[in-house]
C-alpha positions in Angstrom: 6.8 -8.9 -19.6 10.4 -6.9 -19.9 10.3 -3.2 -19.5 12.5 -2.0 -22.4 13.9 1.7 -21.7 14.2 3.4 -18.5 12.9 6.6 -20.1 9.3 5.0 -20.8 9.2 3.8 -17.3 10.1 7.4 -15.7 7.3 8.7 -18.3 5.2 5.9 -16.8 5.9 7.1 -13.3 5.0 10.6 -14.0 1.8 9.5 -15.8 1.2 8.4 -12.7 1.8 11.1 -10.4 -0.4 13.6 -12.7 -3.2 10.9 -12.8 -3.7 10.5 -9.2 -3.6 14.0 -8.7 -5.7 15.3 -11.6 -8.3 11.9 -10.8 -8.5 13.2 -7.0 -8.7 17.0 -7.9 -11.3 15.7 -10.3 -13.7 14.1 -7.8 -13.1 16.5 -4.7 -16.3 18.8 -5.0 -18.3 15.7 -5.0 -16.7 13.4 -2.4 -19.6 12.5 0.1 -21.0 9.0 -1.7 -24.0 9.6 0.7 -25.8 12.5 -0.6 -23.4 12.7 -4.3 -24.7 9.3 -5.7 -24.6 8.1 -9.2 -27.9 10.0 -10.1 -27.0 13.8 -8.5 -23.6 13.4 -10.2 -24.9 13.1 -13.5 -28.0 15.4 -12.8 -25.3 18.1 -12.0 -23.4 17.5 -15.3 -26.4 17.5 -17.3 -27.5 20.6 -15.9 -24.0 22.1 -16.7 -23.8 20.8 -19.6 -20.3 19.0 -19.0 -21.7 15.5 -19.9 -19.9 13.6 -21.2 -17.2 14.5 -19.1 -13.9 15.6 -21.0 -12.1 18.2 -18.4 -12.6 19.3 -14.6 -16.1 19.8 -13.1 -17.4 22.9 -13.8 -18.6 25.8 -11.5 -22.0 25.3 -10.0 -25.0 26.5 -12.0 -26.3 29.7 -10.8 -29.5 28.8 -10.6 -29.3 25.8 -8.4 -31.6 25.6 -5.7 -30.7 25.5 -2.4 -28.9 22.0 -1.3 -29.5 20.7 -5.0 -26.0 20.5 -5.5 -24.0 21.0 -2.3 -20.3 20.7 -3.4 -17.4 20.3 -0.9 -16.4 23.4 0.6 -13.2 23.4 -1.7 -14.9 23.5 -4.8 -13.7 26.7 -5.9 -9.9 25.4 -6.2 -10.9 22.4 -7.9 -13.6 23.4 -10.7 -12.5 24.0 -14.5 -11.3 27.4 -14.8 -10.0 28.0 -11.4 -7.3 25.0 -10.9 -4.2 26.7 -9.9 -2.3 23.5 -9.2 -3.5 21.0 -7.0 -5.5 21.3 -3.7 -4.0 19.8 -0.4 -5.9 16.3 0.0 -5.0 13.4 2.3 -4.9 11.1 -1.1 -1.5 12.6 -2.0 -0.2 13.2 1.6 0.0 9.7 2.1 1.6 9.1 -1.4 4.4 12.0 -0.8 4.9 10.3 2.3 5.6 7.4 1.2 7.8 8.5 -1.1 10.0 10.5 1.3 9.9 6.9 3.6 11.5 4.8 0.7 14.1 7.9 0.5 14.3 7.5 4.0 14.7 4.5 5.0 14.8 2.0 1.5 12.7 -0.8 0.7 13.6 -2.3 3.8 11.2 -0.1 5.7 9.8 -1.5 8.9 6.0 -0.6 9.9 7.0 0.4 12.9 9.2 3.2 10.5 6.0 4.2 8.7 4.5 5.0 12.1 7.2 7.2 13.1 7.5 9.1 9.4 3.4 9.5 10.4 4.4 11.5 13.7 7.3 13.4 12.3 5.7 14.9 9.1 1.9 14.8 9.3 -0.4 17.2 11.1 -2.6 14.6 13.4 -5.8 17.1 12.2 -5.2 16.0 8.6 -5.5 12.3 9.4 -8.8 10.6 9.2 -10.6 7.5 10.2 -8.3 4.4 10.4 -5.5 6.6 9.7 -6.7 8.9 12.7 -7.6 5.7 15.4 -3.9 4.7 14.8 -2.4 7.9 15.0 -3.6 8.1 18.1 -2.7 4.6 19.3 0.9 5.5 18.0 0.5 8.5 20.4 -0.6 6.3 23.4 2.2 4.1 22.9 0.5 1.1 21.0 2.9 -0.6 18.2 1.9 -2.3 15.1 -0.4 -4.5 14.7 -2.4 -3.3 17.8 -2.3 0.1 16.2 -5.0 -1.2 13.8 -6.9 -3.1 15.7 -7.3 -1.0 19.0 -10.7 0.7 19.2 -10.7 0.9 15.1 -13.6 0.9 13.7 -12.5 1.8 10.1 -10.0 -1.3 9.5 -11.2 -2.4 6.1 -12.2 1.3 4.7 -10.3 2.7 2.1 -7.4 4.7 3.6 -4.5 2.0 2.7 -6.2 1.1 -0.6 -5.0 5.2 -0.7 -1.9 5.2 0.1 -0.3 2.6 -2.1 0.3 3.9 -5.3 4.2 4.7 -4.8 4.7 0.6 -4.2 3.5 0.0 -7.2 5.1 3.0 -9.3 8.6 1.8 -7.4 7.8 -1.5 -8.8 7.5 -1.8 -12.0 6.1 -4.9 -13.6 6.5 -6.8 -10.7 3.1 -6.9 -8.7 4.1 -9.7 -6.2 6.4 -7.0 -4.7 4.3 -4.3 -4.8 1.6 -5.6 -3.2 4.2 -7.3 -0.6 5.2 -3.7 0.3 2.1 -2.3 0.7 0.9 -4.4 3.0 4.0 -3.7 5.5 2.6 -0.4 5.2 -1.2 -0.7 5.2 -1.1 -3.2 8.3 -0.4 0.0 10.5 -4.0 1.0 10.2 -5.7 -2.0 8.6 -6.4 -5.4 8.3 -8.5 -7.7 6.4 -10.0 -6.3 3.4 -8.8 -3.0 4.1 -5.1 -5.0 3.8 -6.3 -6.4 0.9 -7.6 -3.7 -0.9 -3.8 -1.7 -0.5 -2.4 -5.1 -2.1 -4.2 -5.0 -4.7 -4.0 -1.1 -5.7 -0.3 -1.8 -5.1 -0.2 -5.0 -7.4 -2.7 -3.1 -10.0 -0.4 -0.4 -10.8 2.9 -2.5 -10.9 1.4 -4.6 -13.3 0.0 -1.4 -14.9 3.3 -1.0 -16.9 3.8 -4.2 -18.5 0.1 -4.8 -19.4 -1.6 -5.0 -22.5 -4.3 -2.8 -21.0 -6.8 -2.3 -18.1 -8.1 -5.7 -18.2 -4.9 -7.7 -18.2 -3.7 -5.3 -15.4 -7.0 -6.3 -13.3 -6.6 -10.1 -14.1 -2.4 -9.5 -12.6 -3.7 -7.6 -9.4 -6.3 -10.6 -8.2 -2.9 -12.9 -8.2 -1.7 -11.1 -5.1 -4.7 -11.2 -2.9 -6.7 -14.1 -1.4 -9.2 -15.2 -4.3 -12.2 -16.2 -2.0 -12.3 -13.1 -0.3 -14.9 -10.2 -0.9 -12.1 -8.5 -2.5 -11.3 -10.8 -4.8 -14.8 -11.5 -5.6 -16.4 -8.3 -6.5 -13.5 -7.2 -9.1 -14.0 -10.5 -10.7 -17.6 -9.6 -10.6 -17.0 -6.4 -12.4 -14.6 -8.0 -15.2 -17.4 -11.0 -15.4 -19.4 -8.1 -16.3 -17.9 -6.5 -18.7 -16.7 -9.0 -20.4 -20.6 -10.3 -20.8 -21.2 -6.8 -22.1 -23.4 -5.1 -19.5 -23.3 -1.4 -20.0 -21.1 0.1 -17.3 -24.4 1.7 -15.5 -26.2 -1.9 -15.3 -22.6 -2.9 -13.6 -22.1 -0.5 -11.5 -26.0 -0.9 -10.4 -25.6 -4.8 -10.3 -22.6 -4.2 -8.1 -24.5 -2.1 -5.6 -26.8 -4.7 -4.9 -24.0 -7.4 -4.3 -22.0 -5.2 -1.7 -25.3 -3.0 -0.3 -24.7 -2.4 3.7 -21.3 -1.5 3.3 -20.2 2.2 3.9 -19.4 4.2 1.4 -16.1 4.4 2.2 -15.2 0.7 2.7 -12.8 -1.0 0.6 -15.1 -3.4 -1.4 -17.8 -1.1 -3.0 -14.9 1.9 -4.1 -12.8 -1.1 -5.4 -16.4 -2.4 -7.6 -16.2 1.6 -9.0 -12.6 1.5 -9.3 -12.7 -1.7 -11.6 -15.8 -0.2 -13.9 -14.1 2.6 -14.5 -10.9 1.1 -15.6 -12.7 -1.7 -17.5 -14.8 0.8 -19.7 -12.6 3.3 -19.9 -10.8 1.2 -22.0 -7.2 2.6 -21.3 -8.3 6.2 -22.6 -7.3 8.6 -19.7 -10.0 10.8 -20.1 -12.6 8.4 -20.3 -11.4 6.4 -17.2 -11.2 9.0 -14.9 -14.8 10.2 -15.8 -16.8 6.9 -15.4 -14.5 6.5 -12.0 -15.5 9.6 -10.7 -19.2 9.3 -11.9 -19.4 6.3 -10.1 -19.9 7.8 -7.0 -19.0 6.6 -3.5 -15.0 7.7 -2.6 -15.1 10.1 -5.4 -11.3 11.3 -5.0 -10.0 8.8 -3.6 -11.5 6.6 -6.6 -10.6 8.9 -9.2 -7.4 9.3 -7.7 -6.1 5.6 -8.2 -8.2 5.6 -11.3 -6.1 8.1 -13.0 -3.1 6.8 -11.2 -3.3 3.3 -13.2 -4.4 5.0 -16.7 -1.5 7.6 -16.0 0.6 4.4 -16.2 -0.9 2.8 -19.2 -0.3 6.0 -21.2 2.4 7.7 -19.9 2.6 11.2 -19.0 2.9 12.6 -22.7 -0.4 10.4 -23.1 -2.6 12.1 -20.5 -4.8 15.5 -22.4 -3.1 18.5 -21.3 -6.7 19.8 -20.1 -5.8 18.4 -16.9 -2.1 18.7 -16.5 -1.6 22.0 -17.8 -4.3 24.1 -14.9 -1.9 21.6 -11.9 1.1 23.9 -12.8 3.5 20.8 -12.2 2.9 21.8 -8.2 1.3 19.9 -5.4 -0.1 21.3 -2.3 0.6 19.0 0.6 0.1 18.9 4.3 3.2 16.9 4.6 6.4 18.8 6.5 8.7 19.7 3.9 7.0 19.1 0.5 4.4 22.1 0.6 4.4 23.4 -3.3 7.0 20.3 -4.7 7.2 20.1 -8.4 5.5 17.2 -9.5 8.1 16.7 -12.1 10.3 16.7 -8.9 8.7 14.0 -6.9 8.0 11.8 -10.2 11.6 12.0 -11.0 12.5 10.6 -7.1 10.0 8.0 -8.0 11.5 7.1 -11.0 15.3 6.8 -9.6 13.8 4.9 -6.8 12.5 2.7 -9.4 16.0 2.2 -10.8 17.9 0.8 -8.3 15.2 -2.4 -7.9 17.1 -5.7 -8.8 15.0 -7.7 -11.0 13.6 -10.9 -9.2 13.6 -9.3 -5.4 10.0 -9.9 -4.2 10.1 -9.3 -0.3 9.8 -12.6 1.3 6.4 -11.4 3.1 4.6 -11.1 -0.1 1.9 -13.7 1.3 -2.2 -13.5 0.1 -3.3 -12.2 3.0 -1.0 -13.4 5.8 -2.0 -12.8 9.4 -4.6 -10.0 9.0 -7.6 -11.9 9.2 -10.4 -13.1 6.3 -11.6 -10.9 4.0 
């Protein structure tokens, strides 16, 4: 698997760019998997009439009763109609930082370096969870890997699984190195699953522009994590299903069962919704980030590395201009220095970045799993 033309690969990049962002602005009204589930979603676009799903969520029905449909308090920036390019959202913080930390400091980067970009350019308030806990041990003078594992409670939720996208967009085809950076970064906050689950993301849109589709892209990202882990497990468990031809709703139910207990926010049950969503949307953009979002759980983070991989797969000329056009090529972001960047802008950084990659140079840590525990 050769990539051909440089051009295709910077479309590729910025396919990916819009997809994360128009996949997270998608499923931002709706992000709180314990009161949005599957049902309300649907129940909310039925009584909109927006289902199926082709375009941003619309406006909530006048009618609604009260806390029948209780949207996230940034709804109005984020609804069809009223997206004036995107809304600030710790999903993209975290992938504009780590673009300005490859600018910064190469490919090369230690850990230790991501911590330090953390306390130079983000606002502690718009960290959460793991991200929070070891922000806070960075502050109290704790150093990587004690910074995830001190008094963290959230290792193996989502938040590296979030900020690995520009690993895999600065490493294209070549999933082993993606996921080999991403873990040097995600091992700041995480470890275990919540290690894995930035792997694979990494590995899942590396392999994203090489592959003959969602599925081969899947089968490439379970190379690069540890095969008997939960990880592992449940995404085969979604292709297994698929393949068998379950509908995507008995999945997705089927799925819930296997990983019930788990917060809504950890790693395993978002990557379950994640997989569906790629699986049945079937490489169409529009499609994937729909079932991703109406999935439930992580709803912009989901959609957000949803619409990443299928921004990949079609390229930014491929992605319906219903949601690039209303993001206005800007990005809002909490992160010092890149408040209202041109997408175009930061996708085109990517995309150099990209360029100067020798073929062949998989970091030498690129290891399933290494020393951050089972998963």
């Amino acid at each position: 698997m050769r990539l051909e033309h440089h051009s295709e690969t910077a479309d590729r990049i910025h396919g990916g760019w819009l997809g994360r962002i128009a996949g997270n602005m998608l499923g931002k009204p709706v992000e709180r998997g314990g009161y949005w589930t599957r049902e309300r979603i649907d129940r909310y676009l039925r009584r909109t009439g927006a289902l199926p799903l082709t375009d941003y969520l619309p406006p909530p029905p006048a009618d609604a009763g009260e806390g029948e449909f209780d949207l996230r308090p940034e709804w109005p920036q984020c609804v069809r109609g009223r997206v004036h390019g995107s809304c600030r959202d710790d999903d993209i913080d975290y992938t504009v930082l780590g673009l300005h930390l490859l600018e910064a400091h190469g490919f090369g980067f230690t850990t230790e370096q991501v911590g330090d970009m953390w306390l130079r350019r983000l606002p502690y308030l718009q960290t959460f969870t793991a991200e929070r806990v070891a922000y806070r041990n960075l502050v109290n003078g704790l150093t990587p890997p004690r910074t995830a594992t001190h008094e963290n409670p959230y290792q193996e939720w989502i938040g590296a699984l979030i900020r690995a996208d520009v690993y895999g967009w600065t490493s294209p085809g070549d999933p082993a190195r993606a996921a080999a950076l991403a873990r040097r970064d995600a091992v700041l906050s995480h470890r275990g699953t919540g290690v894995q689950g930035a792997m694979w993301a990494a590995a899942l849109i590396a392999a994203a522009f090489t592959a003959d589709g969602p599925r081969e892209a899947v089968a490439a990202s379970l190379e690069q994590i540890p095969p008997d882990g939960r990880l592992a497990r449940t995404v085969r468990e979604a292709a297994a299903l698929h393949t068998a031809g379950a509908t995507w709703s008995d999945t997705l139910t089927e799925l819930e069962e296997r990983t019930r207990g788990l917060h809504w926010i950890h790693t395993v049950p978002n990557a379950a919704v994640i997989t569906a969503g790629l699986l049945y949307g079937e490489g169409d953009f529009t499609a994937t980030v729909a079932l991703t979002v109406r999935g439930g759980l992580d709803t912009d983070s989901n959609g957000a590395t949803a619409g990443s991989v299928a921004g990949v797969l079609c390229g930014a000329d491929g992605i319906p201009r219903q949601w690039t056009e209303p993001l206005r090529d800007r990005v809002r972001s909490a992160v010092i220095g890149f408040d209202g960047a041109r997408i175009s802008d930061l996708a085109d950084r990517t995309a150099r970045l990209a360029a100067t990659v020798p073929a062949g140079s998989t970091p030498p840590e690129a290891v399933r799993g290494g020393a951050d525990g089972p998963g």
